[in-house]
Structures are given as C-alpha cells and as structure tokens.
C-alpha positions as CSV (number, residue, x, y, z in Angstrom):
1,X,59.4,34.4,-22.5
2,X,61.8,37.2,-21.7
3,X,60.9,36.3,-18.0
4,X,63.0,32.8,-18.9
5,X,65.3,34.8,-21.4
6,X,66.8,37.0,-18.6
7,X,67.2,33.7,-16.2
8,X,68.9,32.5,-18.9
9,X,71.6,34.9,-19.1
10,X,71.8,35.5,-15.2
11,X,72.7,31.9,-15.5
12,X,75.4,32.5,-18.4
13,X,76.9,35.2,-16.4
14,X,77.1,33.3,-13.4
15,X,79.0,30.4,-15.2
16,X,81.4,32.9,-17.0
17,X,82.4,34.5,-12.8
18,X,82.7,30.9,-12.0
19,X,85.3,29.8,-14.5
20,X,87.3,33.0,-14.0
21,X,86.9,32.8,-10.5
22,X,88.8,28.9,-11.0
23,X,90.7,30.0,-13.5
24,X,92.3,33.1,-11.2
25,X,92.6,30.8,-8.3
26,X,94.0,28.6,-11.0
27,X,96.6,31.2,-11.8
28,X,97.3,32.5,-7.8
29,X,97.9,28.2,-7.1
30,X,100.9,28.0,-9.9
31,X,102.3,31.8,-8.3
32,X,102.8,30.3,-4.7
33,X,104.2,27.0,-5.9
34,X,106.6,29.0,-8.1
35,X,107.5,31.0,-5.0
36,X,107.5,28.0,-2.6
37,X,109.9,26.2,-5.3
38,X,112.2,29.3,-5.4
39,X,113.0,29.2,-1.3
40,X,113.3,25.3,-1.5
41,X,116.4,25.3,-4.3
42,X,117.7,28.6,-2.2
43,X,117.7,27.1,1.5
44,X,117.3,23.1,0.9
45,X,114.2,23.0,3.0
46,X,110.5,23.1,2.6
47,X,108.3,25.9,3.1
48,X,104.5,24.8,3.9
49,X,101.4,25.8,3.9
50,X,99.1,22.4,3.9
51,X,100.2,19.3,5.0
52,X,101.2,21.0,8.3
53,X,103.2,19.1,11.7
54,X,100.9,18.6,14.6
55,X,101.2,21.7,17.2
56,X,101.7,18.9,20.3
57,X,101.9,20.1,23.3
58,X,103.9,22.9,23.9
59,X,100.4,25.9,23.9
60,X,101.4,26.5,19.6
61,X,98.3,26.6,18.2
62,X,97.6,27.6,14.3
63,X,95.1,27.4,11.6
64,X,96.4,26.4,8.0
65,X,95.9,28.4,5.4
66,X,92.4,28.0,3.8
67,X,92.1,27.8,-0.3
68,X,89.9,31.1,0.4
69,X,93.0,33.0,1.5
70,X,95.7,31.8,-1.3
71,X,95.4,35.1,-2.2
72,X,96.7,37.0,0.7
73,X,99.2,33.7,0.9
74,X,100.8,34.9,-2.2
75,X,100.8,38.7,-1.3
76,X,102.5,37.6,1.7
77,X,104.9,35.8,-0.2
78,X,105.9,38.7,-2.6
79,X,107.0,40.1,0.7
80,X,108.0,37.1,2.8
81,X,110.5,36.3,-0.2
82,X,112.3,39.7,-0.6
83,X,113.3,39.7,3.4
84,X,114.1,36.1,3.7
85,X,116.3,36.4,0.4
86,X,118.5,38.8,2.5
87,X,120.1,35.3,4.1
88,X,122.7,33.2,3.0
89,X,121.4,30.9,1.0
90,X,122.8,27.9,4.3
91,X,121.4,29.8,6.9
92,X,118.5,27.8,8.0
93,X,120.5,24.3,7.7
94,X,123.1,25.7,9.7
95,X,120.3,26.7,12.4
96,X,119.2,22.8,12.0
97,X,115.4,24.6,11.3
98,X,113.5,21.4,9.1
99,X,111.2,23.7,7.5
100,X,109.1,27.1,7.5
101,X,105.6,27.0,7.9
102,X,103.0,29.5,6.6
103,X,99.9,29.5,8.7
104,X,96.9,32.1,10.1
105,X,95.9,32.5,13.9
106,X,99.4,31.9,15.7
107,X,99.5,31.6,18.8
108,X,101.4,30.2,21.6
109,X,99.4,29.3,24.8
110,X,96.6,32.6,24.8
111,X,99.2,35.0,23.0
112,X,99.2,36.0,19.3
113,X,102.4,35.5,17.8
114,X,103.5,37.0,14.4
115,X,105.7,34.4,14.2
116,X,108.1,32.0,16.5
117,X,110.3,28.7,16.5
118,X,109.2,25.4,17.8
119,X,112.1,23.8,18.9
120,X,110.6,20.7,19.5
121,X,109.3,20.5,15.7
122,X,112.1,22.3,14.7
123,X,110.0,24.3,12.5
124,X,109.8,28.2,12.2
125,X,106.5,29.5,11.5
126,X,104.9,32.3,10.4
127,X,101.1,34.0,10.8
128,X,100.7,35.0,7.2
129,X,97.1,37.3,8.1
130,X,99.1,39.2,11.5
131,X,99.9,42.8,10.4
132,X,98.0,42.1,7.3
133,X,97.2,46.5,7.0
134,X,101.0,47.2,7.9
135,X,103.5,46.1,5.6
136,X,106.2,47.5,6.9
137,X,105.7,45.9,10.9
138,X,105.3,42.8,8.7
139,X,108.7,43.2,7.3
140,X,110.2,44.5,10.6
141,X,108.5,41.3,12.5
142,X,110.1,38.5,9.8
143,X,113.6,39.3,11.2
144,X,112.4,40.3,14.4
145,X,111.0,36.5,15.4
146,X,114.1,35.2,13.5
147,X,116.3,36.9,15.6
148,X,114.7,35.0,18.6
149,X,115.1,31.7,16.9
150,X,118.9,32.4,16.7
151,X,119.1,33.3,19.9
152,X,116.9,30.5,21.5
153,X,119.7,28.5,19.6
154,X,122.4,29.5,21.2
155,X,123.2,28.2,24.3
156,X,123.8,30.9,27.2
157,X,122.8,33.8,24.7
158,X,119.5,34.3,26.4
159,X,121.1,34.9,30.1
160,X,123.5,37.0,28.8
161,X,121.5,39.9,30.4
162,X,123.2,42.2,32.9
163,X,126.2,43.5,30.8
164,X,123.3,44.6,28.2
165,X,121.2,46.1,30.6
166,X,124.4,47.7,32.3
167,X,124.5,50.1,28.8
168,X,121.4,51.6,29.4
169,X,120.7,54.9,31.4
170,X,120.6,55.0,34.8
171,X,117.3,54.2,36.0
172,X,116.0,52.7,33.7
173,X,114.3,49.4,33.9
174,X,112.7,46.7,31.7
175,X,108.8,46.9,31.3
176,X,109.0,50.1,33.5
177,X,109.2,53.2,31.2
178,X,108.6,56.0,33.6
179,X,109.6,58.7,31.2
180,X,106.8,60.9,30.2
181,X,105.6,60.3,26.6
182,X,105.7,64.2,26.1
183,X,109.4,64.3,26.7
184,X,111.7,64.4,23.3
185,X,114.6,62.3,22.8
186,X,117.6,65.2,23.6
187,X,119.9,64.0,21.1
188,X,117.8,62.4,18.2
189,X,114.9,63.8,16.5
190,X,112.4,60.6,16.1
191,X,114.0,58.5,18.5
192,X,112.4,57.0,21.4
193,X,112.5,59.5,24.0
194,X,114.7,57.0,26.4
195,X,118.3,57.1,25.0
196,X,119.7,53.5,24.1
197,X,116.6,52.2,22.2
198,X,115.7,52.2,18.7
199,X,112.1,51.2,19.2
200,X,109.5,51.5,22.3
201,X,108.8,48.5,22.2
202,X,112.4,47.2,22.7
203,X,112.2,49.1,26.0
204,X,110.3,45.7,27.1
205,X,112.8,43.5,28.0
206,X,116.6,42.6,26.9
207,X,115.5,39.7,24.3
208,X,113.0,42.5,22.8
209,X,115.7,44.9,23.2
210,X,118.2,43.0,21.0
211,X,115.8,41.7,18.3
212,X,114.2,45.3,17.5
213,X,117.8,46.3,17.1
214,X,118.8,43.4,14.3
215,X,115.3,43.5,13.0
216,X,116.2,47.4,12.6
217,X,119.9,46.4,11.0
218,X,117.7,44.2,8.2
219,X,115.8,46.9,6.9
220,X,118.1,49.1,5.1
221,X,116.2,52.8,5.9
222,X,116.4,51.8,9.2
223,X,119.8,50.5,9.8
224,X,120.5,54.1,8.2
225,X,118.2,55.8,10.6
226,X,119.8,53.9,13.7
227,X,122.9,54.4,12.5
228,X,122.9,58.2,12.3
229,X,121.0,57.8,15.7
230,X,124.5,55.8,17.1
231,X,126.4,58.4,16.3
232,X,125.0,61.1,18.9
233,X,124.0,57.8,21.5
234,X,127.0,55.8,22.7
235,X,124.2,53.2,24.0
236,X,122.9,52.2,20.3
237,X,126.6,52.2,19.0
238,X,127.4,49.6,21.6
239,X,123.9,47.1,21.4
240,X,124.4,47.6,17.6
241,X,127.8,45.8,17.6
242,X,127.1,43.3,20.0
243,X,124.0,42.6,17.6
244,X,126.4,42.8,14.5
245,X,129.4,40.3,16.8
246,X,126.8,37.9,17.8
247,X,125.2,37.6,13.9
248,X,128.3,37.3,13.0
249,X,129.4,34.3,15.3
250,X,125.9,32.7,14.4
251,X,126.4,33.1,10.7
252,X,129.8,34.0,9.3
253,X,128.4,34.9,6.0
254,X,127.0,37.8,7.7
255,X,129.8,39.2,8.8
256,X,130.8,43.1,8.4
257,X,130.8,43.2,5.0
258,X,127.5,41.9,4.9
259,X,126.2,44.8,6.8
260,X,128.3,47.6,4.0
261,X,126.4,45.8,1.0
C-alpha cells in the first residue's frame, strides 16, 4: 500500500516537471518570436531559425537549431540583438542580404565558421553555439563576419592589399609573426607586441587585419582602447580611418558622427 502510495506521487511529481518543463519552453518559444519580430520591423527581412535555405554546393554546411537548444537560441538573441541594433535600421537591404539565419555547427568546406555570407543564397548566417563560454569573442565575431560580408560586396575591396600592407612595419609579413611572444609592445601597454595591429589575430592576413579593426570600432571599450592606442601608433591611426572611409562609403548613415555617438 504505501509501496503503491509512493509510485503514486513519483508519478504526480513527474507530471508537475513535465508541464513546467512545456510550460517554460512555452514561455522561451513566445521570447524568440518577440525578438525575431523586433529585427524584422527594424531591417525589413527575416531572421530564421527553422525553415532554413538548402546549403547547395558551395562546402556551407549547418545544423538548424533543435527545439532542445531554444534556450541558448534566445540567450544568444539577448546578445545578437544589442550588436546588430547598432546598424541603421536599411543596412541589410542596402547590402541586398534576403535574410539572417541562426544555425549550430557552421561550417564552410572542413572549417568552423562563427559566422559568414553566402552570396549565392544571399543569406548571412550565424553559429548561435560557437563561442557559447565567451561572450565577449561572440560580440567581437558578430561585426567581425559582417565586416567580411561588406567587403565581399564590394567590388575590388578585397584586392585592395598592398597600400594596406605598405602601413605596417618593416618586415613584417602576413601569417609570419616572427616576433617573440615575450617581447612588449614599445609604445602600448596591452597591445599586440607588433605595432600596427589591434589584435593577434589580425596579424593573419589583410582581410583579417581590417575586420578585427571595425569589429574593434563596434565595441565601444575597445574603439576607446584602440583609439588611445592610435595615438602613440601612426599604423592604427591610418587602418582605423581607412576602416571608418570605407564604412562610411558602404553605409552613409555610418558616417563620422556615427562613430562620436
């Protein structure tokens, strides 16, 4: 009797976590759509995260997101929606981008990818799970993969690369860092220890170079940090305005003024 008493209530219990389990999931559901609804009346496109276009044939691959993971979908969200808010509200119709896309396991042929454009598609996506213990890379890597989008759109941008390469030290090449790690930047405390660079990892390559630098401008303690690193490094002055000139020409609502907000 007590035996059937206690199977009873194990039973009762587990019915109770089942309808709050539904009736959170309930609740995270009606979050995201609100969010989702929010960037469609803001950028007159749709943001997806079901329903998703076919990766063809160009190496994209992607997983959508599962109902099990709506819950990191709308932490992301909280995030995704304070960086991409920083835009003017026509700047992906003006970049002809149909949609944005939400997705885990990005990749394009066997690399990870936090996030990229398909031009074919037309669709920007982003890995919602990538940097998942790093919040601020996340942020960083939003306007980071953007930047590349805007520059894959403009014709000629991407070849532009001896006059920026010319700007940096003597020496110096590309995906060859020969500086010891030990060494100190000699003007800025924190910096990279290679003059002209606001991040190592811009030290990669010139399209690297000039996204970590807007990616940098987007985050506003870090377009103070590389700021008050321009001042003492003639190199970062320079690749900053050519980031700012070429945003600028790209989107005129971001403009100078848009940087002093």
């Amino acid at each position: 009797m007590k035996f059937n008493r206690w199977c009873s209530g194990i039973f009762i219990l587990f019915l109770c976590s089942q309808f709050l389990s539904a009736y959170a999931q309930a609740d995270v559901v009606l979050s995201i759509e609100a969010r989702v609804q929010k960037f469609q009346q803001r950028y007159g496109i749709p943001l997806i995260y079901k329903n998703l276009p076919p990766a063809g044939e160009s190496g994209l691959s992607f997983r959508p997101v599962s109902n099990q993971e709506y819950g990191l979908l709308n932490d992301y969200l909280s995030l995704f929606e304070e960086e991409i808010n920083k835009y003017p509200p026509g700047f992906f119709k003006e970049r002809k981008v149909r949609a944005v896309a939400l997705v885990t396991h990005l990749f394009t042929v066997d690399k990870s990818a936090q996030g990229l454009y398909n031009p074919g598609s037309r669709v920007m996506f982003f890995d919602i799970l990538r940097f998942s213990d790093n919040k601020a890379l996340k942020r960083h890597s939003i306007h980071h993969e953007l930047f590349h989008m805007m520059a894959m759109q403009t014709p000629g941008y991407q070849t532009e690369e001896k006059s920026w390469s010319d700007w940096n030290p003597a020496g110096f090449a590309y995906g060859e860092q020969t500086k010891s790690w030990r060494e100190l930047n000699p003007v800025n405390t924190g910096a990279p220890n290679q003059l002209g660079f606001v991040t190592d990892y811009a030290m990669t390559s010139v399209e690297e170079d000039k996204a970590e630098v807007f990616a940098c401008l987007m985050q506003d303690k870090h377009r103070m940090l590389i700021t008050r690193w321009a001042e003492k490094d003639a190199v970062i002055r320079k690749k900053i305005q050519a980031i700012k000139d070429f945003v600028a020409a790209c989107c005129p609502q971001m403009g100078e003024g848009y940087w002093n907000r």
